[in-house]
C-alpha positions in Angstrom: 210.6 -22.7 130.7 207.7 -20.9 132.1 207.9 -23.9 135.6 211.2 -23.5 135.7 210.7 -19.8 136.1 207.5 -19.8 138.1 209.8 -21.7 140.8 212.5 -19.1 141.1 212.6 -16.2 143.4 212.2 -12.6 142.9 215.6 -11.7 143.4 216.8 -15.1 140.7 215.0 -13.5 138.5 216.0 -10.5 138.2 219.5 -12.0 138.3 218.6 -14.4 135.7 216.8 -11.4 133.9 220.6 -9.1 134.2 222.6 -12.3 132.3 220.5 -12.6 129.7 220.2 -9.0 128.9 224.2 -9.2 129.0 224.2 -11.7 126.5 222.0 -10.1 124.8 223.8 -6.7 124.9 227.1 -9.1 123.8 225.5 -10.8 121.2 224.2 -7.5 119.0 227.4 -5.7 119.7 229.5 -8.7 117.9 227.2 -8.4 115.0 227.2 -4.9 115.3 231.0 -4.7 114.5 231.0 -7.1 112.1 228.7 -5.2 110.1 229.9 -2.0 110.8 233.2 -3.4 109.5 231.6 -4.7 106.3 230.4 -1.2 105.6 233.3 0.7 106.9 235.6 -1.3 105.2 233.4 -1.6 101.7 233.6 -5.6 101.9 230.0 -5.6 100.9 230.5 -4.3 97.7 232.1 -7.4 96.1 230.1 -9.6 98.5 226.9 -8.3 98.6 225.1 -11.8 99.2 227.2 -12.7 102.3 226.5 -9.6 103.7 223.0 -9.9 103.9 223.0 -13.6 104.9 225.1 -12.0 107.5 222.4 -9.0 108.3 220.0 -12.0 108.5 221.7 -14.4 111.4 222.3 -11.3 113.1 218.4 -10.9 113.3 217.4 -14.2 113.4 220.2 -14.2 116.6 218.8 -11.1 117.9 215.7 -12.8 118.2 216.3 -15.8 119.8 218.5 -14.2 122.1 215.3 -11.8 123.3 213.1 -14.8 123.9 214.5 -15.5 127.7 214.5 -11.8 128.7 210.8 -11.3 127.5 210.1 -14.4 129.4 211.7 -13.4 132.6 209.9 -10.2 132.5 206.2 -11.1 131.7 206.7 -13.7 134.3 208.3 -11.0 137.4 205.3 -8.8 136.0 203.1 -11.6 136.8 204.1 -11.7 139.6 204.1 -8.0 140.0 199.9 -8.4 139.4 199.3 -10.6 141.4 200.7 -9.1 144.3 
């Protein structure tokens, strides 16, 4: 990933760094409703271990989902360094 990005320009990057912060932004507010609906609506009271299977894919998604962004940054502040 790293050639691919040390390829790009400035100005792809930081437009390749705004999509994944959208998706990123998309993909913890879906799990945030969904969880918030658990609790709100007291589901995960008679199904406590989905609930926290689905607490955990929401992390585990959270985290893959903040690997491109953290990549995009270190390398535009790479850049940023060596400028």
């Amino acid at each position: 990933m790293s050639k691919d990005l040390s390829q790009l320009t400035n100005d792809a990057l930081h437009g390749k760094l705004k999509a994944a912060q959208a998706i990123q932004r998309t993909v913890f507010g879906i799990f945030g409703v969904i969880i918030l609906a658990w609790i709100v609506l007291g589901f995960w009271r008679t199904n406590t271990p989905v609930f926290i299977i689905t607490v955990a894919v929401a992390v585990a998604a959270g985290a893959a989902v903040s690997a491109a962004p953290r990549g995009i940054r270190a390398e535009l502040a790479r850049r940023k360094a060596a400028a």
